[in-house]
C-alpha positions, 0 to 999 in steps of 0.5 A: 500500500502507497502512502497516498492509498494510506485512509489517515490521507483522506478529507474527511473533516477540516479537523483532522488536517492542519488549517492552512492560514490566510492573513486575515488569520494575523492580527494587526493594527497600526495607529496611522491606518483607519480602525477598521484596519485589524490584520493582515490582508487589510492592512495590504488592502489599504496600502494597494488601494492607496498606491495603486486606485483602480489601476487600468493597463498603460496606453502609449500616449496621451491621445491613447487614453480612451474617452469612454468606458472609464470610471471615477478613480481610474488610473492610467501610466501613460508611457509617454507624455510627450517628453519621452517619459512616462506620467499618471493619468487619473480619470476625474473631475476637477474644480472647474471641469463640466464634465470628468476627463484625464488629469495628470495626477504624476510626472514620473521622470524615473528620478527618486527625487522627481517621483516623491516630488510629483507624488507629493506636489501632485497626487496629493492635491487633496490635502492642504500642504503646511509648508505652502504649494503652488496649486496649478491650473486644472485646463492649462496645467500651469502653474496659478499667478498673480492674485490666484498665486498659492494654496487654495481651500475650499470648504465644501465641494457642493454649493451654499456649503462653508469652510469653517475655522476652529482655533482648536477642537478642546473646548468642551464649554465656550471658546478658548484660542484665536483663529489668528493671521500673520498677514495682511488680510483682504478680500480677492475683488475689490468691494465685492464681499461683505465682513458679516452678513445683516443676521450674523454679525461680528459682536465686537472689532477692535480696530486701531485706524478704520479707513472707508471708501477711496476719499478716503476717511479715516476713524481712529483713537490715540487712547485719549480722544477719538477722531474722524477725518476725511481727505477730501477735507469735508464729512458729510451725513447726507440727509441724516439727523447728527444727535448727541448728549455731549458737546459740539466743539469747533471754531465755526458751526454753520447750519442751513436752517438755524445759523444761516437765516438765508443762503445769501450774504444775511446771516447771524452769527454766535461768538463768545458773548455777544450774538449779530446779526448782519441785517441789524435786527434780531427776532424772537417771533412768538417764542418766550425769552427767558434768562436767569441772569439781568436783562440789561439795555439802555432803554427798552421801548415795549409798544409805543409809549411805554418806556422800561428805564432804571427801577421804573415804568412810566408811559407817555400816556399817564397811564399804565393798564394790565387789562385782564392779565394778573400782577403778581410781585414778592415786593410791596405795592404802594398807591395814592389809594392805600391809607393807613395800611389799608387796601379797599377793593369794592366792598371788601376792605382789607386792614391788617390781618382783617379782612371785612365787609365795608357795608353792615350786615353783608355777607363776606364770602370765599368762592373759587371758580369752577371746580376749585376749592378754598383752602384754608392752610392754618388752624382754624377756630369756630365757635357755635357754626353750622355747616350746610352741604358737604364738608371736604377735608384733605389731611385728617379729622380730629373728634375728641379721642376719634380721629379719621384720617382718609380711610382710616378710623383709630382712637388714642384709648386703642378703643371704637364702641360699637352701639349699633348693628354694623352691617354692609352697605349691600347684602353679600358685597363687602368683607372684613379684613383682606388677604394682607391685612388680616384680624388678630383674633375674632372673639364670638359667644354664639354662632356663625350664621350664613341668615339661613344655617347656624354654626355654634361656637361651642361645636366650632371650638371642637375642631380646635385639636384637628392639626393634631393627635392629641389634645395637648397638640404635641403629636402633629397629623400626619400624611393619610391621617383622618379625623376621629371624634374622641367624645368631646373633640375631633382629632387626627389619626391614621385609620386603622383601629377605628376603622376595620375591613370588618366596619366596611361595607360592600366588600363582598359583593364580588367585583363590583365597583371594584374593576379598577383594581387588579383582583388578585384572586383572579377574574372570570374572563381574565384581566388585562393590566395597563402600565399608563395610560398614553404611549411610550409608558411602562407596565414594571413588575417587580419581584419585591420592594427592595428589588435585591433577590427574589423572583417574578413566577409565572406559567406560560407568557404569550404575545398578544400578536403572533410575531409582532412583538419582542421580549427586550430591547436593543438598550434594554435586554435580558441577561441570561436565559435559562431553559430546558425545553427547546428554542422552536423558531428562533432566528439567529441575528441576520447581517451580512459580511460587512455588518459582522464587524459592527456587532463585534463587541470583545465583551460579548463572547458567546454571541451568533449571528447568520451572514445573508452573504456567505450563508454562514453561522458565526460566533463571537470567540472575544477577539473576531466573530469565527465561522462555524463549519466551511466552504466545501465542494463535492461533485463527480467529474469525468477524467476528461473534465478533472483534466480539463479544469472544474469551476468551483466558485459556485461553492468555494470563495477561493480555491486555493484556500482550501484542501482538496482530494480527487477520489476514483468513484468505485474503489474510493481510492485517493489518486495520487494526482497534482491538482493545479488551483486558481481562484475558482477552477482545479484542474488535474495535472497528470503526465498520463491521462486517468482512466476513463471514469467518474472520479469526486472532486472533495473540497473544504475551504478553510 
C-alpha cells in the first residue's frame, strides 16, 4: 500500500488536517491606518488601494487614453507624455471641469527625487500642504499667478456649503484660542464681499485706524480722544439727523436752517458773548425769552409809549393798564389809594390781618371758580357754626379721642364702641379684613350664621385639636391621617383601629365597583393590566420592594400578536436565559459580511449571528466573530473534465484556500494526482491521462 492509498490521507473533516492560514488569520493594527484596519490582508488592502486606485493597463500616449468606458478613480501610466517619459493619468473631475476627463495626477521622470516630488506636489492635491504649494491650473496645467498665486481651500465641494475655522477642537464649554493671521488680510475683488452678513454679525472689532471708501476717511483713537477725518477735507451725513448728549466743539458751526437765516450774504452769527446779526435786527417771533441772569439795555421801548428805564415804568400816556392779565410781585405795592395800611377793593376792605365787609350786615364770602376749592392752610377756630352741604377735608379729622384720617378710623384709648348693628352697605358685597391685612383674633359667644344655617361656637371650638393627635397638640397629623371624634373633640389619626375591613361595607359583593383594581384572586374572563395610560409608558413588575433577590413566577407568557412583538430591547435586554425545553423558531441575528464587524463587541463572547452573504453561522470567540463549519465542494467529474479544469466558485470563495482530494468513484481510492488551483477552477495535472471514469472532486475551504 502507497502512502497516498494510506485512509489517515483522506478529507474527511477540516479537523483532522492542519488549517492552512490566510492573513486575515494575523492580527494587526497600526495607529496611522483607519480602525477598521485589524490584520493582515487589510492592512495590504489599504496600502494597494492607496498606491495603486483602480489601476487600468498603460496606453502609449496621451491621445491613447480612451474617452469612454472609464470610471471615477481610474488610473492610467501613460508611457509617454510627450517628453519621452512616462506620467499618471487619473480619470476625474476637477474644480472647474463640466464634465470628468484625464488629469495628470504624476510626472514620473524615473528620478527618486522627481517621483516623491510629483507624488507629493501632485497626487496629493487633496490635502492642504503646511509648508505652502503652488496649486496649478486644472485646463492649462500651469502653474496659478498673480492674485490666484498659492494654496487654495475650499470648504465644501457642493454649493451654499462653508469652510469653517476652529482655533482648536478642546473646548468642551465656550471658546478658548484665536483663529489668528500673520498677514495682511483682504478680500480677492475689490468691494465685492461683505465682513458679516445683516443676521450674523461680528459682536465686537477692535480696530486701531478704520479707513472707508477711496476719499478716503479715516476713524481712529490715540487712547485719549477719538477722531474722524476725511481727505477730501469735508464729512458729510447726507440727509441724516447728527444727535448727541455731549458737546459740539469747533471754531465755526454753520447750519442751513438755524445759523444761516438765508443762503445769501444775511446771516447771524454766535461768538463768545455777544450774538449779530448782519441785517441789524434780531427776532424772537412768538417764542418766550427767558434768562436767569439781568436783562440789561439802555432803554427798552415795549409798544409805543411805554418806556422800561432804571427801577421804573412810566408811559407817555399817564397811564399804565394790565387789562385782564394778573400782577403778581414778592415786593410791596404802594398807591395814592392805600391809607393807613389799608387796601379797599369794592366792598371788601382789607386792614391788617382783617379782612371785612365795608357795608353792615353783608355777607363776606370765599368762592373759587369752577371746580376749585378754598383752602384754608392754618388752624382754624369756630365757635357755635353750622355747616350746610358737604364738608371736604384733605389731611385728617380730629373728634375728641376719634380721629379719621382718609380711610382710616383709630382712637388714642386703642378703643371704637360699637352701639349699633354694623352691617354692609349691600347684602353679600363687602368683607372684613383682606388677604394682607388680616384680624388678630375674632372673639364670638354664639354662632356663625350664613341668615339661613347656624354654626355654634361651642361645636366650632371642637375642631380646635384637628392639626393634631392629641389634645395637648404635641403629636402633629400626619400624611393619610383622618379625623376621629374622641367624645368631646375631633382629632387626627391614621385609620386603622377605628376603622376595620370588618366596619366596611360592600366588600363582598364580588367585583363590583371594584374593576379598577387588579383582583388578585383572579377574574372570570381574565384581566388585562395597563402600565399608563398614553404611549411610550411602562407596565414594571417587580419581584419585591427592595428589588435585591427574589423572583417574578409565572406559567406560560404569550404575545398578544403572533410575531409582532419582542421580549427586550436593543438598550434594554435580558441577561441570561435559562431553559430546558427547546428554542422552536428562533432566528439567529441576520447581517451580512460587512455588518459582522459592527456587532463585534470583545465583551460579548458567546454571541451568533447568520451572514445573508456567505450563508454562514458565526460566533463571537472575544477577539473576531469565527465561522462555524466551511466552504466545501463535492461533485463527480469525468477524467476528461478533472483534466480539463472544474469551476468551483459556485461553492468555494477561493480555491486555493482550501484542501482538496480527487477520489476514483468505485474503489474510493485517493489518486495520487497534482491538482493545479486558481481562484475558482482545479484542474488535474497528470503526465498520463486517468482512466476513463467518474472520479469526486472533495473540497473544504478553510
Amino acid at each position: 500500500m502507497s502512502i497516498n492509498e494510506h485512509s489517515r490521507f483522506k478529507i474527511v473533516s477540516a479537523a483532522q488536517h492542519p488549517y492552512k492560514h490566510k492573513l486575515t488569520d494575523f492580527l494587526y493594527q497600526n495607529d496611522s491606518l483607519p480602525a477598521a484596519v485589524t490584520n493582515a490582508q487589510l492592512a495590504i488592502d489599504y496600502i494597494l488601494a492607496v498606491l495603486y486606485p483602480k489601476t487600468k493597463p498603460p496606453v502609449a500616449d496621451v491621445a491613447s487614453l480612451p474617452a469612454a468606458g472609464n470610471d471615477l478613480g481610474d488610473l492610467r501610466i501613460v508611457q509617454d507624455d510627450g517628453d519621452g517619459k512616462a506620467a499618471q493619468y487619473m480619470w476625474s473631475q476637477w474644480d472647474g471641469q463640466a464634465v470628468p476627463q484625464w488629469n495628470k495626477v504624476g510626472d514620473m521622470d524615473w528620478g527618486t527625487d522627481s517621483v516623491i516630488s510629483g507624488l507629493i506636489d501632485q497626487t496629493q492635491y487633496l490635502y492642504v500642504r503646511k509648508m505652502g504649494v503652488t496649486d496649478y491650473d486644472p485646463i492649462t496645467e500651469l502653474p496659478l499667478a498673480g492674485d490666484q498665486a498659492g494654496q487654495h481651500i475650499y470648504g465644501g465641494d457642493q454649493a451654499n456649503q462653508h469652510l469653517t475655522l476652529h482655533a482648536n477642537n478642546g473646548d468642551a464649554a465656550g471658546h478658548t484660542g484665536f483663529v489668528q493671521v500673520d498677514d495682511d488680510f483682504r478680500p480677492l475683488a475689490d468691494l465685492s464681499y461683505d465682513l458679516g452678513t445683516a443676521t450674523e454679525r461680528w459682536q465686537n472689532a477692535y480696530i486701531g485706524t478704520l479707513i472707508v471708501g477711496t476719499a478716503t476717511m479715516t476713524i481712529t483713537s490715540n487712547g485719549v480722544q477719538g477722531s474722524i477725518t476725511d481727505t477730501s477735507g469735508e464729512i458729510s451725513f447726507g440727509d441724516e439727523n447728527l444727535s448727541t448728549t455731549g458737546d459740539i466743539d469747533g471754531a465755526i458751526i454753520t447750519a442751513s436752517t438755524s445759523l444761516r437765516a438765508t443762503a445769501g450774504a444775511d446771516s447771524i452769527v454766535v461768538a463768545s458773548g455777544s450774538i449779530t446779526d448782519s441785517t441789524g435786527a434780531i427776532s424772537f417771533g412768538d417764542e418766550n425769552l427767558s434768562t436767569t441772569g439781568t436783562l440789561a439795555a439802555g432803554v427798552t421801548t415795549i409798544a409805543s409809549d411805554l418806556i422800561l428805564g432804571a427801577g421804573s415804568i412810566t408811559s407817555a400816556s399817564g397811564t399804565i393798564d394790565f387789562g385782564d392779565e394778573d400782577l403778581d410781585t414778592t415786593g410791596t405795592i404802594t398807591a395814592a389809594i392805600l391809607s393807613a395800611g389799608q387796601l379797599s377793593i369794592d366792598d371788601v376792605l382789607i386792614d391788617g390781618n382783617t379782612v371785612s365787609i365795608q357795608t353792615l350786615n353783608t355777607n363776606l364770602e370765599l368762592q373759587a371758580n369752577g371746580i376749585g376749592v378754598v383752602n384754608v392752610l392754618s388752624s382754624m377756630q369756630t365757635i357755635g357754626q353750622t355747616v350746610t352741604g358737604t364738608v371736604d377735608i384733605t389731611g385728617q379729622l380730629d373728634v375728641d379721642n376719634l380721629t379719621l384720617n382718609g380711610q382710616a378710623i383709630s382712637s388714642s384709648t386703642n378703643r371704637i364702641d360699637f352701639n349699633s348693628v354694623l352691617a354692609p352697605d349691600a347684602d353679600a358685597s363687602r368683607a372684613i379684613g383682606t388677604a394682607t391685612e388680616r384680624w388678630s383674633t375674632i372673639y364670638l359667644s354664639s354662632q356663625i350664621s350664613d341668615g339661613t344655617s347656624n354654626f355654634i361656637v361651642s361645636e366650632l371650638l371642637e375642631l380646635r385639636n384637628a392639626a393634631f393627635r392629641d389634645t395637648l397638640r404635641t403629636q402633629p397629623a400626619q400624611a393619610g391621617d383622618a379625623l376621629f371624634y374622641n367624645g368631646s373633640q375631633w382629632l387626627a389619626s391614621a385609620p386603622d383601629t377605628e376603622i376595620t375591613h370588618s366596619n366596611l361595607s360592600g366588600l363582598t359583593t364580588g367585583d363590583a365597583g371594584h374593576t379598577q383594581f387588579a383582583l388578585l384572586s383572579g377574574r372570570a374572563g381574565g384581566q388585562s393590566l395597563n402600565g399608563g395610560t398614553l404611549t411610550t409608558q411602562t407596565l414594571s413588575l417587580l419581584n419585591n420592594a427592595v428589588d435585591a433577590d427574589g423572583l417574578i413566577i409565572g406559567a406560560s407568557i404569550d404575545p398578544s400578536a403572533d410575531g409582532t412583538l419582542s421580549l427586550g430591547q436593543a438598550v434594554a435586554r435580558f441577561d441570561d436565559l435559562f431553559m430546558s425545553g427547546e428554542f422552536i423558531g428562533g432566528r439567529f441575528q441576520n447581517t451580512t459580511d460587512a455588518g459582522l464587524a459592527g456587532l463585534f463587541n470583545a465583551a460579548d463572547v458567546g454571541r451568533q449571528a447568520y451572514s445573508t452573504d456567505s450563508g454562514f453561522l458565526y460566533i463571537n470567540n472575544g477577539t473576531e466573530f469565527k465561522k462555524v463549519g466551511n466552504n466545501s465542494y463535492s461533485a463527480l467529474h469525468t477524467n476528461v473534465q478533472i483534466e480539463a479544469g472544474v469551476n468551483v466558485s459556485a461553492e468555494i470563495d477561493d480555491a486555493r484556500n482550501a484542501l482538496w482530494q480527487l477520489t476514483e468513484t468505485s474503489t474510493g481510492e485517493i489518486m495520487a494526482v497534482t491538482l493545479v488551483l486558481t481562484a475558482t477552477t482545479v484542474t488535474a495535472s497528470v503526465d498520463v491521462s486517468l482512466p476513463a471514469g467518474n472520479y469526486r472532486l472533495t473540497g473544504i475551504e478553510a
